[in-house]
C-alpha positions in Angstrom: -92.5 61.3 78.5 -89.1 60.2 77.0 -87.7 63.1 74.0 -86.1 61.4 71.1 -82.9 62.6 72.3 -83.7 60.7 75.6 -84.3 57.8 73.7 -81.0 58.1 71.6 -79.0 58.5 74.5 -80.5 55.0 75.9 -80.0 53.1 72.8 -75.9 54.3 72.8 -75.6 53.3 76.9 -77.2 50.0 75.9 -74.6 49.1 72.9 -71.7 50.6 74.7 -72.8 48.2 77.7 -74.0 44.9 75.9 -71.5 44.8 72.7 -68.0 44.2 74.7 -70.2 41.7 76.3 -71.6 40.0 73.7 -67.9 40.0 72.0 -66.3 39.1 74.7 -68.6 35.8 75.1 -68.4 35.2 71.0 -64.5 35.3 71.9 -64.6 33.1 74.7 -67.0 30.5 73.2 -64.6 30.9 69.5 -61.7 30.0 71.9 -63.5 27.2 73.4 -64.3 25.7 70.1 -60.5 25.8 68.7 -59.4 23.9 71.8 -62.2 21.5 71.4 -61.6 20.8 68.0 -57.4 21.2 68.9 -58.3 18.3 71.2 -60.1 16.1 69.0 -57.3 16.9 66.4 -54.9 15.6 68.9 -57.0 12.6 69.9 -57.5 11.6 66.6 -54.1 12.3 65.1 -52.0 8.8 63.9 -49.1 7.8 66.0 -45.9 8.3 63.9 -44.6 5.1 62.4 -42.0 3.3 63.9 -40.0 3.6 60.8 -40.4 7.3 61.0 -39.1 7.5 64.6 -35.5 8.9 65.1 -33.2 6.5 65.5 -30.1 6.5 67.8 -27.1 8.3 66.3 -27.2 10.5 63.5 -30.3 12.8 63.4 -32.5 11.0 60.5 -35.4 8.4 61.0 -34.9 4.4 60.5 -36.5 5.1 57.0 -34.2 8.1 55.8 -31.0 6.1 57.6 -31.5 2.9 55.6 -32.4 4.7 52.1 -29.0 6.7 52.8 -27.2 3.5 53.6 -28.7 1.0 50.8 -28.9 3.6 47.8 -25.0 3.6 46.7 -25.3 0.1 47.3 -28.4 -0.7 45.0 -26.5 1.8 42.0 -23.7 -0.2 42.1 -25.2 -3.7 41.9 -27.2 -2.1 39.2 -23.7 -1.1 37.5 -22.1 -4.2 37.9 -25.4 -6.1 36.7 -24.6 -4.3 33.2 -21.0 -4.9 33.3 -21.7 -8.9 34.1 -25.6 -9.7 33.8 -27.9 -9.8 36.5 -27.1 -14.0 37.5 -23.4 -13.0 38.6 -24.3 -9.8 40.3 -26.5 -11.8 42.0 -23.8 -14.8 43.3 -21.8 -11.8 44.1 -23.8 -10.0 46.3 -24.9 -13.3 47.9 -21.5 -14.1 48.0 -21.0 -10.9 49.8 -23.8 -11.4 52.1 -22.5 -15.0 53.5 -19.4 -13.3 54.6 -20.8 -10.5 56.6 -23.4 -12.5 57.9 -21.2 -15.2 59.4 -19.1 -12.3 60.6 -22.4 -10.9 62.2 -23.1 -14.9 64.1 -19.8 -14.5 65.3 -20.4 -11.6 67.1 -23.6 -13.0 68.4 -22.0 -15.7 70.1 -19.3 -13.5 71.3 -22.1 -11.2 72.8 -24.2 -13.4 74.1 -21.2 -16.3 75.3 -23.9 -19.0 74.5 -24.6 -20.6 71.3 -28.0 -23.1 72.5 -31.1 -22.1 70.7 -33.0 -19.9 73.5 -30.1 -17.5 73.1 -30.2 -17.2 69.3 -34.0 -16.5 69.6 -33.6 -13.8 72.2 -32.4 -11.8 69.4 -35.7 -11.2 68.0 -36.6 -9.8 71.5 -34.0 -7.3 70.9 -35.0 -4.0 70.7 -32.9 -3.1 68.2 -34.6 -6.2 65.8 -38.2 -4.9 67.1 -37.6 -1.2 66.3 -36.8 -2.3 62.4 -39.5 -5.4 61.7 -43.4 -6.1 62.7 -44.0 -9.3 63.7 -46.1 -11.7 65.4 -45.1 -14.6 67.0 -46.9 -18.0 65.6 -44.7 -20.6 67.8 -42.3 -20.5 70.4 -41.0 -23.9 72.3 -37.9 -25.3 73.1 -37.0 -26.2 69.6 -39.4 -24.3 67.2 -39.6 -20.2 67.3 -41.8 -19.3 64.1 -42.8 -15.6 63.2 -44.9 -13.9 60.8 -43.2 -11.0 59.4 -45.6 -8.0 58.3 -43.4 -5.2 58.1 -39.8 -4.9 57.2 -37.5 -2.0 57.0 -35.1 -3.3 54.5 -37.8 -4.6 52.5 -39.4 -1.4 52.5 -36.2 0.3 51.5 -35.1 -1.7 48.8 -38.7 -2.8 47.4 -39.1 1.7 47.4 -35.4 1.3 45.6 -37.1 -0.8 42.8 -34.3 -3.8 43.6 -36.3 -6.1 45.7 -33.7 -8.6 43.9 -31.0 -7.2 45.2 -32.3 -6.5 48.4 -33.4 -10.5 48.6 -29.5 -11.3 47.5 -28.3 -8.6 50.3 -30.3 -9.2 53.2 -32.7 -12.1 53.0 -30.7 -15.0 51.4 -28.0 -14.2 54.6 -31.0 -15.3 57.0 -30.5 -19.2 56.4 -26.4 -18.4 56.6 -26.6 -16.4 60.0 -28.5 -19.2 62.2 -26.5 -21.7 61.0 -23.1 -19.6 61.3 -24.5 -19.4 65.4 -25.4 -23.1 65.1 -25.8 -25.8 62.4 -28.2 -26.7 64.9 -30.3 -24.6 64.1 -32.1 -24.4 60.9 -34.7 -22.0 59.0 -37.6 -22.9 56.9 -39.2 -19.9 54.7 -41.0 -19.9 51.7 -42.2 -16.4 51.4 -40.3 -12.9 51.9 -41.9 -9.4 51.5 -38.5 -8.5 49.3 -40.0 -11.0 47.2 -43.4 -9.9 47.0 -45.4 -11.6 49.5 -47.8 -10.5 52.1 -45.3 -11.5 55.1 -42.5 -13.6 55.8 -42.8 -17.1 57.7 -39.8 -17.7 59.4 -39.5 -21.0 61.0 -36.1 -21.5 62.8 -36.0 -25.4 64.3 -33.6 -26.6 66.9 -32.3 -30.1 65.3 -30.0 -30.6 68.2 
């Protein structure tokens, strides 16, 4: 017949025995759970936005790059708005925007040595055009390329700068300027612009040629 010091001495074999045991498999099944739920933290986690990517050059993303680059811009229309009303500022920056963008046609054409209308379009293929706008393509032909702009970097930028007029002078109102500073040929039709407060932009560039 067991003692009670017999029975003690069973009970402290058995605890010394089970209990790293018994931890060991809490630990391993705790560490199985954390990857698990790692994993399906992983799976589930959102692709970073295009506009949040890095972009070539310095080290910021397209966002930060185009707030740093439009922000000194937007205080000083803002400036010169007080100093002459909003209508001038407005001719001027459009003014402005005419120049550069028939500067930027010119360069096109230089680039691409062709001026016909499946040249200017492959531009929109670019991915340096893809990495900064959202788009789906509504019509392509010989003489028609339409596209429905959903997302728009400089839209973003200037709409987040409270000078989605500005931003309209600046960047949008050059659109119609560029095509037809790589070909009068070449015409676009648009009636609505994010900078402007629309769901998308409908670009409709025909070949008249």
């Amino acid at each position: 017949m067991k003692t009670k010091d017999d029975l003690s001495s069973e009970r402290r074999d058995f605890l010394t025995k089970s209990v790293p045991v018994c931890a060991a498999a809490c630990l391993a099944t705790s560490n199985l759970f954390a990857m698990s739920s790692g994993f399906s933290s992983s799976q589930q986690q959102k692709e970073v936005h295009k506009f949040d990517k890095k972009r070539p050059g310095p080290d910021m993303t397209y966002n930060r790059y185009q707030i740093a680059r439009q922000l000194n811009f937007v205080r000083f229309a803002k400036f010169l708005e007080q100093e002459i009303g909003k209508e001038k500022m407005l001719d001027l920056v459009k003014k402005h925007a005419t120049e550069r963008l028939l500067s930027a046609a010119k360069r096109d054409l230089e680039r691409l040595g062709n001026s016909d209308f499946k040249s200017y379009i492959s531009i929109f293929r670019n991915p340096n055009m893809l990495a900064t706008l959202t788009m789906d393509i509504i019509e392509d032909t010989d003489t028609v390329f339409e596209i429905k702009v959903k997302e728009c970097l400089s839209a973003n930028t200037f709409l987040r700068l409270d000078a989605g007029d500005i931003g309209y002078a600046r960047v949008c109102w050059g659109d119609y300027v560029w095509a037809e500073g790589f070909n009068p040929m070449i015409k676009l039709i648009r009636d609505k612009t994010l900078m402007q407060g629309d769901d998308f932009c409908n670009h409709r560039y025909v070949w008249t040629g």
